[in-house]
N, C-alpha and C positions, 0 to 999 in steps of 0.2 A: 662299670662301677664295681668299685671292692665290696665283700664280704660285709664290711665293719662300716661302710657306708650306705648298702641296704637296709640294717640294722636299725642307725639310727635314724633313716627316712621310713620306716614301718614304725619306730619307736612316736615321731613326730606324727605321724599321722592318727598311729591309735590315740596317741592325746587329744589330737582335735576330734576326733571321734566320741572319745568319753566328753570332753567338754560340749563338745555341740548339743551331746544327747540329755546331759544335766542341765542344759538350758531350756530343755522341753519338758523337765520333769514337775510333774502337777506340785506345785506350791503348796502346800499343809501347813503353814506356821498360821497362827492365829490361835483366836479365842473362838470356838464349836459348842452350840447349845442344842438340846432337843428342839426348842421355842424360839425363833430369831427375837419374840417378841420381847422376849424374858432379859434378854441382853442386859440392861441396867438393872437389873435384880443380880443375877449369876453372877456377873463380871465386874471388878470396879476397877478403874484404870487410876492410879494415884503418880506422879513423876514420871511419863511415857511408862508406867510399866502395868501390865494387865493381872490380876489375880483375883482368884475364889473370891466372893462373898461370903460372911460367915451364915449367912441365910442362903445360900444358892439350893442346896437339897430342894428346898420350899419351893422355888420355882423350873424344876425339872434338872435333867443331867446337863454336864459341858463338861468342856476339856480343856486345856490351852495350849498346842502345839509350839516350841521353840528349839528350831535348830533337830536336833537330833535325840529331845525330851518333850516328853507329853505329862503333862502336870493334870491332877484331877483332886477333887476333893478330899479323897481318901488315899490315894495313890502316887509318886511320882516314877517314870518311867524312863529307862534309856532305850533308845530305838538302837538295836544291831545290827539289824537288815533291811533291805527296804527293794521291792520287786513291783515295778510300773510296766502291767501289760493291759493295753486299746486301756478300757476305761474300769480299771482294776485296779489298786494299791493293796500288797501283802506288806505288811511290817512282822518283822519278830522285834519283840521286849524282854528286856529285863524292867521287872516292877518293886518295889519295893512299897510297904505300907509303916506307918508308926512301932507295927508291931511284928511284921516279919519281913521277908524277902521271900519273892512270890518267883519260881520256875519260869523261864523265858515261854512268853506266851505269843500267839498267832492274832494277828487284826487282820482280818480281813476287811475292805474300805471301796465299795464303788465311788466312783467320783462319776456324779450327776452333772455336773456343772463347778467353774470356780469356787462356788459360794455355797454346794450343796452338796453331802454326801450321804452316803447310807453305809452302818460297819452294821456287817453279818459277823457270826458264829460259825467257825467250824463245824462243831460239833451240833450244833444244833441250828441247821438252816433254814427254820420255820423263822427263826427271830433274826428280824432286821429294824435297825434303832438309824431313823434318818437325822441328820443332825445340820446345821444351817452356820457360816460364816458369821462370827456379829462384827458390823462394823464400828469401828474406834477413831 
């Protein structure tokens, strides 16, 4: 076999390789609350589409993952990085608020279960904020 045809049989394989392994990768889109219960408080879903409540603060923190942006009440955010190791997700962000643009920052994300995670603090690993899937 030529040069230029191991190439592109290494080329085709690492694709299946990266494709296989993005088919294992833990699913994060959604709506994430502190409270699963809180869900129709935090969340309203109007035309398939999921966003803030203007009362969500009132019933604890959430988030709502899509694609490669994490939307939050005060915050929206673009995911740059993203590192899935055993039952660990590291994300880096760029964040942005009404009023500034916020330094790409670190989430640190155990994934407990499909529908259940917990994000710790680098910096400060006493605080862990567990957060629950809502369903829509």
């Amino acid at each position: 076999m030529s040069i230029s045809g191991r190439v592109a049989r290494m080329v085709v394989c690492g694709a299946f390789i990266l494709l296989a392994s993005s088919a294992n990768a833990f699913d994060f889109d959604g709506a994430w609350a502190t409270d699963a219960g809180n869900c129709p408080q935090i969340f309203v879903k109007k035309n398939n589409k999921i966003s803030m409540s203007r009362r969500s603060d009132f019933f604890g923190g959430g988030f709502i993952v899509e694609g490669d942006r994490i939307r939050g009440p005060s915050a929206t955010c673009k995911i740059n990085g993203r590192k899935e190791e055993a039952d660990m997700l590291r994300l880096i962000a760029s964040c942005t608020t009404q009023i500034a643009i916020l330094s790409p920052m670190q989430l640190d994300i155990k994934i407990e279960s499909p529908d259940k995670i917990i994000r710790f603090f680098p910096n400060f690993p006493e605080i862990a904020i567990p957060y629950a899937r809502c369903a829509f």
